[in-house]
C-alpha positions as CSV (number, residue, x, y, z in Angstrom):
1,X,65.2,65.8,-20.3
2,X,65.3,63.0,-17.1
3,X,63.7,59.7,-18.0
4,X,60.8,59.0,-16.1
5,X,61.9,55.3,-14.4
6,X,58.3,52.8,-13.3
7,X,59.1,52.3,-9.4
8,X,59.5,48.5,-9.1
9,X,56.9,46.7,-6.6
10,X,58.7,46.5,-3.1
11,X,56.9,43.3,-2.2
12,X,56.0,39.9,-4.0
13,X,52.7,39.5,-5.5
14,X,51.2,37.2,-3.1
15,X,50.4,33.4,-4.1
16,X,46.8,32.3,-4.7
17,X,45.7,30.4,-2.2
18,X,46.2,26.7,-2.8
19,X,42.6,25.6,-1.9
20,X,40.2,22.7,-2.3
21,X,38.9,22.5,-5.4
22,X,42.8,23.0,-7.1
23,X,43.9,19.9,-4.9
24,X,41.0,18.1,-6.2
25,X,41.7,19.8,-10.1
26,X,45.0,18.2,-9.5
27,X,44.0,14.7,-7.9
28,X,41.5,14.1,-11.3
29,X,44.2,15.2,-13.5
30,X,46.5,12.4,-11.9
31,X,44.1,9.9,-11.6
32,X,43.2,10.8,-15.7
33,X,46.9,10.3,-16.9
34,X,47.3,6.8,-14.9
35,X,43.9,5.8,-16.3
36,X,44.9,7.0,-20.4
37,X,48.2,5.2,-19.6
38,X,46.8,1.6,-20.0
39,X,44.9,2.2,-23.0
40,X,46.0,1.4,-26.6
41,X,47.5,3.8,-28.7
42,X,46.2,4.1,-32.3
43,X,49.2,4.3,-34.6
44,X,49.4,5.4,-38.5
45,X,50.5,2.3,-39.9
46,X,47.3,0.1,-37.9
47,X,45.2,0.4,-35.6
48,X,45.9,-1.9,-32.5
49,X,42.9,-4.2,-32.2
50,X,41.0,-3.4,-28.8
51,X,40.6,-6.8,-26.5
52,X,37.5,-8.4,-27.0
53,X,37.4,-8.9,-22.4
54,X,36.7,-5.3,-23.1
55,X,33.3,-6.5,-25.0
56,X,30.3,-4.8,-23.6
57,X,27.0,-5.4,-25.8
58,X,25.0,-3.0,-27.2
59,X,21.5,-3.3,-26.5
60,X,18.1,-1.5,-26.9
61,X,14.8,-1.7,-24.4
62,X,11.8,-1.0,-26.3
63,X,8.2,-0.7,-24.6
64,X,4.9,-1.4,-26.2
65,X,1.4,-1.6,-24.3
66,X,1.7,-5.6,-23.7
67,X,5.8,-6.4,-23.4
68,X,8.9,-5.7,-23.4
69,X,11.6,-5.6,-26.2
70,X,15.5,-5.9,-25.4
71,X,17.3,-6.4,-28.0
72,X,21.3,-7.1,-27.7
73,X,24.2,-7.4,-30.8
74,X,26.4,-10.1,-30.5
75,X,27.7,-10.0,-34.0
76,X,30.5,-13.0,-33.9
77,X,29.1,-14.8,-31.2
78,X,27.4,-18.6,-31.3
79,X,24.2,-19.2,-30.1
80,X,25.5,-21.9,-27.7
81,X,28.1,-19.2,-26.0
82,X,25.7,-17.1,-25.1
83,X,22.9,-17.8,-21.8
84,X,19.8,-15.8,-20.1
85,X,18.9,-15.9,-16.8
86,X,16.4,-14.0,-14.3
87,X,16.9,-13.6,-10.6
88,X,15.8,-11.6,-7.9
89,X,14.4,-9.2,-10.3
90,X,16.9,-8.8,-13.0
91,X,17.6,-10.1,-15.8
92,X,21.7,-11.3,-17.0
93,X,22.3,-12.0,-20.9
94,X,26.3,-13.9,-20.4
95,X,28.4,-14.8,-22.8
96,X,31.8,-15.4,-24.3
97,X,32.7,-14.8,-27.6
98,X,36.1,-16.7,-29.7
99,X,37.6,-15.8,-32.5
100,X,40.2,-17.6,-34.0
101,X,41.8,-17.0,-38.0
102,X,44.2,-18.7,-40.0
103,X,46.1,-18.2,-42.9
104,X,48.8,-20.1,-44.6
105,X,50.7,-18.6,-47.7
106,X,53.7,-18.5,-49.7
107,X,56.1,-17.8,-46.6
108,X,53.5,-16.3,-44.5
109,X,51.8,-17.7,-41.4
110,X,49.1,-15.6,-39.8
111,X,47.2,-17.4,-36.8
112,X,45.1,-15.4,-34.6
113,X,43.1,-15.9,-31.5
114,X,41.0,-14.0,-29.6
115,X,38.1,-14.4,-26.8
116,X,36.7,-12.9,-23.7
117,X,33.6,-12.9,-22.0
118,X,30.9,-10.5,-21.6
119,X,27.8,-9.9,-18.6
120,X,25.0,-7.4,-19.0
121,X,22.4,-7.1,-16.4
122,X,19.1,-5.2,-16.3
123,X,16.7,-4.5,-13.2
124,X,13.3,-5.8,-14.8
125,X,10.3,-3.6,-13.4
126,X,7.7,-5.6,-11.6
127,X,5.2,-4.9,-14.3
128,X,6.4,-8.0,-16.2
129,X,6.0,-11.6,-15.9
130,X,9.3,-12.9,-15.9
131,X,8.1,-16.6,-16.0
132,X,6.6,-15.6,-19.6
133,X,10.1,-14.2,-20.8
134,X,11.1,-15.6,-24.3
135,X,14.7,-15.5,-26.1
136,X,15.5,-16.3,-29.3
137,X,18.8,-15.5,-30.8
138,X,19.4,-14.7,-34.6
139,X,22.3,-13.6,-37.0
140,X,24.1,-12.3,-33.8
141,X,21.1,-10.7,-32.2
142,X,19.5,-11.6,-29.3
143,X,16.2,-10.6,-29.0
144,X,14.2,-11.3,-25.4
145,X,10.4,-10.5,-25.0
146,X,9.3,-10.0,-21.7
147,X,5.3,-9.9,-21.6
148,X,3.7,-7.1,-18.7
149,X,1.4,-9.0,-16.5
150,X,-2.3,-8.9,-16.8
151,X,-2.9,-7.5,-13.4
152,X,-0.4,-4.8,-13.9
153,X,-1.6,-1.6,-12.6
154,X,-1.7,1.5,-15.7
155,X,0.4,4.7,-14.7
156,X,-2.4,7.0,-12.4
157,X,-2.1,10.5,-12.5
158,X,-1.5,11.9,-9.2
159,X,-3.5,15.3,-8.3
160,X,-1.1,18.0,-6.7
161,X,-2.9,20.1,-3.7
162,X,-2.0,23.6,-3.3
């Protein structure tokens, strides 16, 4: 009996095409592995503590018929670090928050500082009144009520020709 032998391929398989959206694949996995590389790493033993100049409030926007609600945490930060303003149509909340901890023991010293400050800004819509806007700031929530205006116009329901 012969042995059947597979002819091999005479010529290369021919490269894909290197094209635009692989240069751009490649440019975002670049850009991705410089960005990760300034982050802090989590370890087993503890977790790195993230810089508080990193601090970007939560808030929530809640609308009733009359106002509305923002409400912003800024759990461990003082009343007097902490300022609203309103200009050309939006409203800032600013801030800076400090943390500093001490603690003395038999052959251990632990002192700790920390701070960093903190801007959020909203576009207000033209509905409100922003000479009526109120703030009041309570066990590290800020709470602003910005009233509508009495003249403001109710959403009118536009008819759709064929």
């Amino acid at each position: 009996m012969s042995k059947i032998e597979l002819a091999k391929p005479t010529q290369q398989p021919v490269p894909r095409q290197y094209g635009m959206f692989e240069e751009i694949r490649d440019e975002m996995n670049r850009v991705l592995e410089r960005f990760e590389s300034g982050w802090p790493r989590w370890t087993n033993l503890a977790p790195l503590r993230w810089p508080t100049s990193l601090m970007v409030p939560d808030l929530d926007v809640h609308e009733s018929d009359k106002s509305f609600t923002i409400e912003v945490e800024l759990p461990g930060v003082e009343e007097k670090d902490v300022s609203v303003a309103v200009n050309s149509g939006y409203l800032t909340v600013k801030g800076e928050k400090k943390t500093e901890r001490e603690v003395n023991k038999d052959n251990y010293h632990l002192a700790e500082r920390s701070f960093g400050s903190f801007e959020r800004s909203l576009r207000l819509p033209e509905s409100l009144d922003d000479s009526k806007i109120e703030a009041r700031f309570d066990k590290g929530v800020l709470k602003i009520t910005a009233p509508k205006r009495a003249d403001a116009k109710a959403e009118r329901k536009i008819a759709i020709k064929s």
